[in-house]
N, C-alpha and C positions, 0 to 999 in steps of 0.2 A: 310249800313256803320255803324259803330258801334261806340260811340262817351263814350264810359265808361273813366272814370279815373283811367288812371294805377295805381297810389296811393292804391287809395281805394281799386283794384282790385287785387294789390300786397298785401291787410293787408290782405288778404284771403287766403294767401300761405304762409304766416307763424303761427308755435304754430296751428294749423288747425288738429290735430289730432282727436278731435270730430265731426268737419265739415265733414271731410271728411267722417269718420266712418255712420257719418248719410245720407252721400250721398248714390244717383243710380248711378249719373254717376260722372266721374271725369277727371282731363285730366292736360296736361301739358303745361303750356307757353312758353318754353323752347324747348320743339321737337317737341309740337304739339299732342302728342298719346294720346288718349280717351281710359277709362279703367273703368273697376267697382272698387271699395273701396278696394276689397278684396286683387286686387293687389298690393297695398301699403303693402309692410312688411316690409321696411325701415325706419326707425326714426330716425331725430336729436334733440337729445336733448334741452332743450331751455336752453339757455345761463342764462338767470337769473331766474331758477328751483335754481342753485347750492345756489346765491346771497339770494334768497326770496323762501323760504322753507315751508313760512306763506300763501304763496297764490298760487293758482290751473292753473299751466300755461301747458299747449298742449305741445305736441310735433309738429315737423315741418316731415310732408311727405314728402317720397322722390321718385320721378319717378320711377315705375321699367322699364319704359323702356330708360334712359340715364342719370339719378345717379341723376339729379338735383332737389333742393330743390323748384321747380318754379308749385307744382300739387295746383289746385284750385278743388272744389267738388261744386255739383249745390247748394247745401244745404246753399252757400253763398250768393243765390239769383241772381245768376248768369246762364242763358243756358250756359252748355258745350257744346260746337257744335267746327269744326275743323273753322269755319269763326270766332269765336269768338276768340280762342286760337292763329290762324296767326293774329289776328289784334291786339292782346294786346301783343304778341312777334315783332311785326313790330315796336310799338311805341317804 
C-alpha cells in the first residue's frame, strides 16, 4: 500500500519539464500509461514564464497517451510502477 502525499506527488507534475527529461521512466496519474521521456513532445507552457521572465520556470508535460497534464518522471524520487500511478489517481 502506498501512503505518499498526493500534494507533494502532485508538485511533480507540474513545471517538470527537466524532471522528466532527466528521467528512465515516466508515467501518468491520470490514465495510468508508463512511457520513456522521449514520449513527451507536448508542453504547456507555465503560466507565470509570461508574468516572471526573471526566473527559470519548466514547462509542464503532457501525456502522450490521453492529453493530460497529470506525467510524473522517477527522477522526482518517486518509483513509476502501474501500483504507484492507480494509487495516486484513486486518492
Amino acid at each position: 500500500m502506498f501512503h505518499h502525499d498526493r500534494k507533494k506527488v502532485e508538485k511533480h507534475t507540474k513545471n517538470n519539464e527537466c524532471e522528466i527529461r532527466e528521467s528512465e521512466t515516466c508515467g501518468c496519474i491520470n490514465c495510468s500509461a508508463i512511457f520513456k521521456p522521449e514520449e513527451v513532445t507536448s508542453w504547456q507552457d507555465a503560466v507565470d514564464a509570461a508574468e516572471h521572465p526573471e526566473h527559470h520556470i519548466d514547462r509542464t508535460g503532457i501525456c502522450p497517451h490521453c492529453g493530460d497534464a497529470f506525467v510524473i518522471g522517477d527522477k522526482s524520487g518517486y518509483k513509476v510502477t502501474s501500483a504507484f500511478l492507480d494509487a495516486m489517481r484513486m486518492r
